[in-house]
C-alpha positions in Angstrom: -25.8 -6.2 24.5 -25.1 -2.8 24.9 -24.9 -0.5 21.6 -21.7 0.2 20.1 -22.8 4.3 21.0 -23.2 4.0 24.4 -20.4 2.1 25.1 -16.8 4.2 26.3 -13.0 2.8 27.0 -11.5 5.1 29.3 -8.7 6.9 27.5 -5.2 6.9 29.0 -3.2 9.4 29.7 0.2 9.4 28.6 2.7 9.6 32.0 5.5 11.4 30.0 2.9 14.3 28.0 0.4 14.2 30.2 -1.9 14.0 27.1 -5.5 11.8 26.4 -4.3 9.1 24.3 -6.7 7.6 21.9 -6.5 4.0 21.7 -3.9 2.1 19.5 -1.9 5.3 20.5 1.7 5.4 22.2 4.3 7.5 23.7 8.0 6.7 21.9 10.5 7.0 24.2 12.5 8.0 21.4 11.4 10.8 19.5 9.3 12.0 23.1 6.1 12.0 21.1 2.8 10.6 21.7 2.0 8.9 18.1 -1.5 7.8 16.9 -2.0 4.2 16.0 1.7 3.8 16.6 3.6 1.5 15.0 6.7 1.5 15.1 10.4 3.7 15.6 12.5 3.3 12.8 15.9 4.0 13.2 16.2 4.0 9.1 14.4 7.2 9.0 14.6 8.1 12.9 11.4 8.6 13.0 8.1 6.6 14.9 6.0 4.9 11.9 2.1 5.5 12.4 -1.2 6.5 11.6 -0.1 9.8 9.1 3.1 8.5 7.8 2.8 4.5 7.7 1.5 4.2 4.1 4.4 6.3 2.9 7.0 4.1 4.9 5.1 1.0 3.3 5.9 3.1 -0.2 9.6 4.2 1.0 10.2 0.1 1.3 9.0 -0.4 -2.5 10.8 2.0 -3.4 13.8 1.0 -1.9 13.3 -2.5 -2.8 12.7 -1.4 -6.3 16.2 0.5 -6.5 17.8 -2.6 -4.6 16.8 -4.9 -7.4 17.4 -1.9 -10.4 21.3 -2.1 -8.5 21.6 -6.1 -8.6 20.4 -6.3 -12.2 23.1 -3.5 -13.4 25.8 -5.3 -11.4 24.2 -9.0 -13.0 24.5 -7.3 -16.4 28.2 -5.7 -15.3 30.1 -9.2 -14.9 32.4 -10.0 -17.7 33.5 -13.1 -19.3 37.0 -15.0 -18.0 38.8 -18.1 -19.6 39.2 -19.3 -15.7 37.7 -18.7 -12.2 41.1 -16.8 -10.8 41.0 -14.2 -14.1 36.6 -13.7 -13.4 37.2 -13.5 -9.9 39.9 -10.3 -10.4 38.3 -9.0 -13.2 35.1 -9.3 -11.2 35.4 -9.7 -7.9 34.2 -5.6 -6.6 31.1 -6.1 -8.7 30.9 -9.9 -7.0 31.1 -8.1 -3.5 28.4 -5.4 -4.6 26.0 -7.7 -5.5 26.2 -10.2 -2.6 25.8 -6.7 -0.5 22.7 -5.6 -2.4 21.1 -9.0 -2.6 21.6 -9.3 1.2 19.8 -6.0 1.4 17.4 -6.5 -1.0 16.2 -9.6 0.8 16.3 -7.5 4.2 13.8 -4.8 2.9 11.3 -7.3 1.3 11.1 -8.8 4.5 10.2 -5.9 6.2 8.1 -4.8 3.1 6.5 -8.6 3.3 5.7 -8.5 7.0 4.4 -4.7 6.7 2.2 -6.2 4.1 1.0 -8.7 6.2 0.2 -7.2 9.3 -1.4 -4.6 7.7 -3.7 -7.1 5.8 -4.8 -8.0 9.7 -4.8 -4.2 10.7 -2.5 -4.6 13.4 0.5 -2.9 14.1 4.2 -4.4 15.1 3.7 -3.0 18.5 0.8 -4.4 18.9 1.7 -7.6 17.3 5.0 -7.8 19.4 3.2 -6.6 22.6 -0.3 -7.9 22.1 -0.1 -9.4 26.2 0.7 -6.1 27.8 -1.8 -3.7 25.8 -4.6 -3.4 27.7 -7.5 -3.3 24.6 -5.9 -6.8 23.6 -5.3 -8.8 26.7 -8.9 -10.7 26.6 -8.4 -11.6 22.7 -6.8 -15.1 21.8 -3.8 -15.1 20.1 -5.9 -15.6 16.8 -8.4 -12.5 17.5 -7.9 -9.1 16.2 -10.5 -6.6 17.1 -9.6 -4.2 14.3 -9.6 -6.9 11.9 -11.8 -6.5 9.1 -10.5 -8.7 6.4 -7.5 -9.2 4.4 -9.0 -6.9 1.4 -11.1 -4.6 3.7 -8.1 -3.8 5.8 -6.0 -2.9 2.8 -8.2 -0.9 1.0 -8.5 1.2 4.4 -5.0 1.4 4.6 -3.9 2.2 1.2 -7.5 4.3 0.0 -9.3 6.0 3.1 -7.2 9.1 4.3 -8.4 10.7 7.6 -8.6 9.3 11.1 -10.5 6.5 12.0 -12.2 6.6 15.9 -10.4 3.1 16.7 -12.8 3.3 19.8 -15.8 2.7 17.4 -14.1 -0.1 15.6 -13.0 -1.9 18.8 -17.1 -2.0 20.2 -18.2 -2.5 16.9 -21.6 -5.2 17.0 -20.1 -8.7 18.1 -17.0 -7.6 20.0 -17.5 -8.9 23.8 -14.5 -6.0 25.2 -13.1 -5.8 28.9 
């Protein structure tokens, strides 16, 4: 086997920039950027999600989960008594609506929050999750292989505690990876 070192992927360059692209990188047709270790345009913040901003979109989610469930415990703690349904129902019936709408968003955003967790736990991103058949570095793994995949724990800690870039090149050939 050849040593991780000596070993090279031929970088792509981007057809819209014109620019070397590392790998795990993309071009959003969106914002008209290349991004590194892209994961993701989110129209929430209209902006692409990856390699400097994706903890703090992980941390906007908490957040906003954490307001979403501080608003449906005020509106819990808002509903009044009523001798009968028709009398609770008027006297609460906008606080009724406002919690129905938070819970439905609150369950939205831990969702997203949950499968942000997740895939990061494998070190993948959604794009490469969603488009694992036409990315070239990932077309030989089985559905179950991730090259970047370091372990649950591992992986987190890298996301959440090492700051800097990471050469994804010397990951991918790392010893025990059979690439392309």
């Amino acid at each position: 086997m050849i040593p991780p070192s000596t070993k090279s992927l031929r970088q792509r360059r981007c057809g819209h920039c014109l620019l070397q692209q590392p790998m795990r990188s993309k071009h959003c047709q969106t914002c008209q950027h290349c991004v590194r270790r892209y994961d993701h345009h989110c129209p929430w913040i209209e902006n692409c999600v990856g390699e400097r901003n994706h903890r703090w979109f992980v941390l906007y989610l908490a957040v906003q989960l954490m307001v979403l469930l501080w608003g449906l415990h005020i509106t819990w703690t808002g509903f009044s008594y009523a001798p009968s349904w028709s009398l609770w129902l008027r006297s609460n019936g906008v606080l009724l609506t406002v919690f129905v709408l938070l819970a439905l968003l609150a369950l939205i955003v831990l969702l997203l929050l949950g499968s942000h967790l997740y895939l990061i736990s494998m070190n993948i991103t959604t794009w490469e999750f969603m488009s694992r058949h036409r990315i070239s570095y990932l077309k030989h793994c089985g559905a179950d292989e991730n090259p970047f995949d370091r372990g649950a724990a591992p992986n987190l800690w890298g996301f959440f505690c090492e700051w800097g870039s990471v050469a994804w090149e010397q990951v991918y050939f790392r010893e025990g990876n059979d690439p392309v």
